[in-house]
ROPA-169288 format. One line per 4 residues: for each residue z, x, y of C-alpha. Coordinates in steps of 0.001 Angstrom, whole numbers, padded with zeros to 6 digits. Layout:
N
Z X Y | ...
// end
This chain:
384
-067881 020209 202046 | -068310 024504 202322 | -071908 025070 203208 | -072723 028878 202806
-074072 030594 205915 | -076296 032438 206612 | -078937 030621 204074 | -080603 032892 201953
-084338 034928 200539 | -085713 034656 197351 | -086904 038272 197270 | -084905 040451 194744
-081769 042317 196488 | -081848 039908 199427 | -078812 040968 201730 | -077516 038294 203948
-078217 039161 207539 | -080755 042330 206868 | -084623 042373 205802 | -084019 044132 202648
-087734 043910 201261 | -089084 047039 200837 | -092651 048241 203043 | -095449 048775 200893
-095845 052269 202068 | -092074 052356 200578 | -093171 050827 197156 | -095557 053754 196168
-094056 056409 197868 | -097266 057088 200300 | -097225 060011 202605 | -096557 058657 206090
-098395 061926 207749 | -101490 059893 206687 | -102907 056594 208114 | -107073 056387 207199
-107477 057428 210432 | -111611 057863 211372 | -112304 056153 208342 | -113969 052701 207864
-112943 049957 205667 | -114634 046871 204928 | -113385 043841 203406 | -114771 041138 201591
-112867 037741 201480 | -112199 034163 202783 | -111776 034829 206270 | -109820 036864 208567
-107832 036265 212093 | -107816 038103 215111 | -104061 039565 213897 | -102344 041400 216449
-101273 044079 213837 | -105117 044845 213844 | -105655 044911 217762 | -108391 047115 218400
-109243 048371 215676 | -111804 045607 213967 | -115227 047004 214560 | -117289 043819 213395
-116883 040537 212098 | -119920 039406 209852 | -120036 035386 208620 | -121682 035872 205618
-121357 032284 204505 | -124793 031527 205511 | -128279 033213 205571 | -128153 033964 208850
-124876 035994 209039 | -124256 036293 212530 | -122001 039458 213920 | -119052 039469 216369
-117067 041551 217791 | -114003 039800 216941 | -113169 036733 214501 | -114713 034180 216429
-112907 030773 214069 | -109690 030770 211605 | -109019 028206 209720 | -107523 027199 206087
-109348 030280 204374 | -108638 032095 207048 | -105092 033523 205735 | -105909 035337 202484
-108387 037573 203851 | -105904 038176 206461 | -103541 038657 204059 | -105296 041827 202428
-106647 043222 205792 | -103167 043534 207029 | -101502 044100 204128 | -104325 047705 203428
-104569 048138 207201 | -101991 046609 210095 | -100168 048789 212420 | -096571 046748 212069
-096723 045930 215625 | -095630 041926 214564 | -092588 043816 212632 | -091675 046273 214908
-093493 048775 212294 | -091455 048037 209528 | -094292 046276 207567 | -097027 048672 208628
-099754 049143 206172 | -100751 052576 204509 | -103902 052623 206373 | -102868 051595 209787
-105465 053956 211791 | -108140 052639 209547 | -110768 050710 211601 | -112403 047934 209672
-115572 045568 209025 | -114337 042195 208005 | -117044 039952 205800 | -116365 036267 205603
-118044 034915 202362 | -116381 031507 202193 | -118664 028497 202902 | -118146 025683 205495
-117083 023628 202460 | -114175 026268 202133 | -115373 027096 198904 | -116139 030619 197287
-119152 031233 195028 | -121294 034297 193301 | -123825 033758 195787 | -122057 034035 198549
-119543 037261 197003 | -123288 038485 196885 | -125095 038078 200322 | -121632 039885 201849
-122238 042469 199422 | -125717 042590 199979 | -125279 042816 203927 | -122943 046125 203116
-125336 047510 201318 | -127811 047019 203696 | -125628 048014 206880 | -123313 050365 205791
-124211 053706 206930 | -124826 051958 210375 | -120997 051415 210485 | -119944 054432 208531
-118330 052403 205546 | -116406 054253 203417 | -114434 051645 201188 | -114699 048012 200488
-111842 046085 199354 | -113185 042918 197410 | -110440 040200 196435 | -112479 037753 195570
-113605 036953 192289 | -116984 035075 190405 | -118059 032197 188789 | -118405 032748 185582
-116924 035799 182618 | -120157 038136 182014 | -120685 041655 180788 | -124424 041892 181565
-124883 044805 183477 | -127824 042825 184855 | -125458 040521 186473 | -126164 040661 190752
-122752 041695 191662 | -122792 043914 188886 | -126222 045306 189679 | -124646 045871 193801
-121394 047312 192921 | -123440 049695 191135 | -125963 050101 194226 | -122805 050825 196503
-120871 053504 194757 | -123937 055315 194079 | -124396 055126 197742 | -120960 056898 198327
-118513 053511 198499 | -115182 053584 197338 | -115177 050119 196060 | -111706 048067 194978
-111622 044773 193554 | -108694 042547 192801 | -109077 041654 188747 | -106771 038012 188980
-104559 036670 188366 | -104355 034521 185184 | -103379 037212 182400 | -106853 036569 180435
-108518 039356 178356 | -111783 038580 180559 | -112888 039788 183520 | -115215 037914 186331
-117913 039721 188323 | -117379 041553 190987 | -114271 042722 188557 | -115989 043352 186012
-118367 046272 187350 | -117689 049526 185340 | -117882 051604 188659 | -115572 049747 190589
-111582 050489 190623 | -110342 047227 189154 | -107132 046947 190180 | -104428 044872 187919
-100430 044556 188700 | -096919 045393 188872 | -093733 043932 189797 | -091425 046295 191413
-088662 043943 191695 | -088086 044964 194950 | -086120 048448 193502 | -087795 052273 193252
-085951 051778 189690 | -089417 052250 188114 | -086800 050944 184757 | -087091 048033 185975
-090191 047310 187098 | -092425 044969 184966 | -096422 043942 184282 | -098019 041320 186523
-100340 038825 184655 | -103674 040350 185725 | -106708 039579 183749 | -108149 042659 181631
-110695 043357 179081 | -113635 045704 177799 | -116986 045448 180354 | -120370 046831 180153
-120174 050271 178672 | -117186 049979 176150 | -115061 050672 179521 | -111522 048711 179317
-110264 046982 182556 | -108138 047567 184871 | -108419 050892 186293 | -104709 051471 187582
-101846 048639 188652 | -100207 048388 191655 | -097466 046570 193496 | -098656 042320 192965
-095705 040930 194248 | -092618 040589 196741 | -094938 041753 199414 | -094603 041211 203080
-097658 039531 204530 | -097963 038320 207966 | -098405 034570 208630 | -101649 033055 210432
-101360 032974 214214 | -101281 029693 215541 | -100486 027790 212473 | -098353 024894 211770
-097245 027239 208475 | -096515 029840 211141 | -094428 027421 213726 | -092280 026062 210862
-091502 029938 209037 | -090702 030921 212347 | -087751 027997 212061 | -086874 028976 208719
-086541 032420 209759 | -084160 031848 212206 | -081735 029618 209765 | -081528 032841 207736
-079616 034216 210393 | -077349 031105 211387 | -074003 031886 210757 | -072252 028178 211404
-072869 024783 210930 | -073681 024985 214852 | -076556 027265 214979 | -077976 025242 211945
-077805 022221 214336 | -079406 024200 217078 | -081936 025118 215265 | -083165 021918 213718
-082233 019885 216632 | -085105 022248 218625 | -087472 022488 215547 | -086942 019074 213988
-091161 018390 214195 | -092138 021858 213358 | -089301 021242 209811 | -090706 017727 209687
-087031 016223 209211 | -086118 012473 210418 | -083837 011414 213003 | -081624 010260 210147
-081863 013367 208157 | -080484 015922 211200 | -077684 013412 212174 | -075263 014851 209937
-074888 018371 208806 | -074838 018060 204973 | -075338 019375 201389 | -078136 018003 201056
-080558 018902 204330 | -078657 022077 203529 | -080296 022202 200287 | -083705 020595 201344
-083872 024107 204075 | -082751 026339 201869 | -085947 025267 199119 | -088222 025359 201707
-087456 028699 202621 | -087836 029692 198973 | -091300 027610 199171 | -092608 029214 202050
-091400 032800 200615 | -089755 033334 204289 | -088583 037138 204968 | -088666 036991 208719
-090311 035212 211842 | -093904 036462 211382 | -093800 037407 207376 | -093596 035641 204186
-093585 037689 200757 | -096520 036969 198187 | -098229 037861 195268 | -100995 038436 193324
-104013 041432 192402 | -105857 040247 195814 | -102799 042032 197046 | -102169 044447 195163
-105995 045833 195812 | -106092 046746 199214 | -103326 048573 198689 | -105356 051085 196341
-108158 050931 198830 | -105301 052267 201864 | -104561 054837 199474 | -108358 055964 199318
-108506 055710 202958 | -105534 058730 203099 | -107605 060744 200937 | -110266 060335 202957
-108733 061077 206108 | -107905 064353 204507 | -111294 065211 202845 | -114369 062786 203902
-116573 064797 201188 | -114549 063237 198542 | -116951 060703 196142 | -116351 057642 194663
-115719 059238 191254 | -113831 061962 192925 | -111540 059125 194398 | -111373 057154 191127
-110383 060715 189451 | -107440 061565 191598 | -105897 057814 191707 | -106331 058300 187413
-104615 061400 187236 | -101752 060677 189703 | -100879 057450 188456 | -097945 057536 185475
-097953 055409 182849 | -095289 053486 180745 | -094809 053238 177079 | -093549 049798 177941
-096894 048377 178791 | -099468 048529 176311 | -102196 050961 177547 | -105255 048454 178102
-103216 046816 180142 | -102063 049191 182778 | -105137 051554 182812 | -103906 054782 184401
-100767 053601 185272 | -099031 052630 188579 | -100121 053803 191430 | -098196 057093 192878
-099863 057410 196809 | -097575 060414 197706 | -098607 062462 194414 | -102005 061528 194852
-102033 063190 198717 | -100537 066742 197203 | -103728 066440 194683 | -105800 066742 197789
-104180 069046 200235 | -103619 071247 197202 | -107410 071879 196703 | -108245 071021 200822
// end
């Protein structure tokens, strides 16, 4: 029996003993000179940790899954929904610190106002997308908001510009909010409120493949479609998969990664032994199943790293346009940094024209293009 060590990543041009997954800064070529620094983002989602690549930096947490919406200085609870709005906080926003700044986010001097709209039943409805939204409209120039990232999606497909997310979408750009919103994830030609607001930068997909080879880089299945207005959805596509995200603090998720991560480094039968031996609760294996070294616990590892997405200790790659959002919205938050006067439209303008497009995806489905940060920065400084 040959088992083959070190065990491997599923990511595209994994290299055996090296984190070969490219940063998201990396994937759309954003200027590093540039970090959202004394601007304010706010994000609407599931929940959110305490993440250490966010230390001191989260102005407010706001539970918005009830009337009463209490604020905190800090995340007070995580649980199960606590990891995607994580996800997209860190992903826009952390500082790397967990990855020793390789997987530092475009905005990583951003600070931030995190909006739990997930109920106690860890469910997410329009009414609750819509008293978050409400309590940004109603608080936002207290906490000098500038962009909301919104990767959460609606109950039901509408074009009714009387629809209440619609109608507050509306209310917030024409207040001065750079508003992004995830459009999902299911490749339907139909959009969901908040998505589906004309004024919003919906924000579909792109798979990189883990290579600048923009050749080779393919369409996500985001949803898209005409809205109120004749307008066609998304806005501009951006990187939706084979991204690093950190995992939830304190997890068992977290504990057994943090095994897997390890095995990607073990370069003999004896350090796989080691490591199991020490994490055999955490990998939930049997007495029986770590007794021998074989093919098949070999195997059984190996898929659950590929499960699990596993790059490194603290990071897992994912997927999807709740990711691929906040990365437009760190990109505002440069262009801010550089020129606070800039407005919504002015924002929505200069992501437009720096995006390219491909004649390999059919225009209504890529709206401007992919996302180019770096070409979008010279746009600015050029007129600055």
């Amino acid at each position: 029996m040959t088992l083959h060590f070190p065990m491997n990543s599923n990511y595209p041009n994994y290299q055996a003993n090296e984190i070969t997954l490219m940063s998201t800064p990396e994937r759309v070529n954003a200027n590093p000179n540039f970090t959202g620094r004394g601007v304010t983002m706010a994000f609407v989602d599931s929940g959110f940790s305490n993440h250490p690549d966010l230390t001191g930096r989260i102005k407010l947490h706001v539970d918005a899954s009830a009337e009463d919406m209490p604020e905190t200085p800090q995340v007070v609870e995580t649980n199960m929904m606590s990891w995607h709005g994580q996800m997209t906080s860190v992903i826009a926003a952390g500082d790397g610190y967990s990855s020793d700044g390789r997987f530092r986010g475009i905005a990583s001097d951003a600070e931030l106002v995190l909006v739990k709209v997930s109920t106690p039943s860890f469910r997410i409805k329009e009414r609750d997308i819509l008293r978050g939204l409400q309590w940004l409209y109603d608080n936002h120039r207290k906490h000098n908001i500038r962009i909301v990232n919104i990767s959460v999606g609606g109950d039901w497909h509408t074009i009714d510009p009387t629809n209440p997310l619609h109608i507050l979408v509306r209310r917030l750009v024409n207040e001065g909010l750079i508003v992004c919103i995830a459009a999902g994830n299911r490749g339907m030609d139909r959009l969901v409120p908040p998505a589906s607001a004309p004024e919003a930068i919906t924000v579909g997909g792109y798979v990189d493949h883990n290579t600048s080879d923009m050749n080779a880089w393919t369409l996500y299945h985001h949803n898209h479609g005409k809205v109120y207005g004749g307008k066609h959805k998304p806005d501009i596509i951006a990187p939706a998969q084979w991204v690093a995200s950190p995992l939830l603090p304190d997890s068992e998720t977290e504990t057994e990664i943090q095994y897997l991560a390890r095995l990607l480094t073990a370069q003999s039968e004896d350090d796989m032994r080691e490591i199991i031996t020490e994490g055999q609760e955490a990998l939930n294996l049997s007495d029986e199943e770590i007794e021998t070294i074989n093919q098949d616990l070999y195997d059984k590892l190996q898929n659950h790293i590929y499960h699990h997405k596993v790059i490194a200790p603290n990071y897992q790659h994912v997927d999807g346009t709740s990711v691929a959002s906040p990365i437009v919205a760190s990109v505002a938050a440069q262009l801010l940094e550089i020129n606070p006067t800039l407005s919504p439209s002015d924002i929505q303008r200069i992501l437009s024209d720096s995006a390219e497009q491909t004649d390999r995806f059919a225009p209504h489905l890529q709206g401007a293009g992919f996302l180019q940060a770096g070409r979008a920065i010279e746009m600015v400084l050029q007129t600055a």
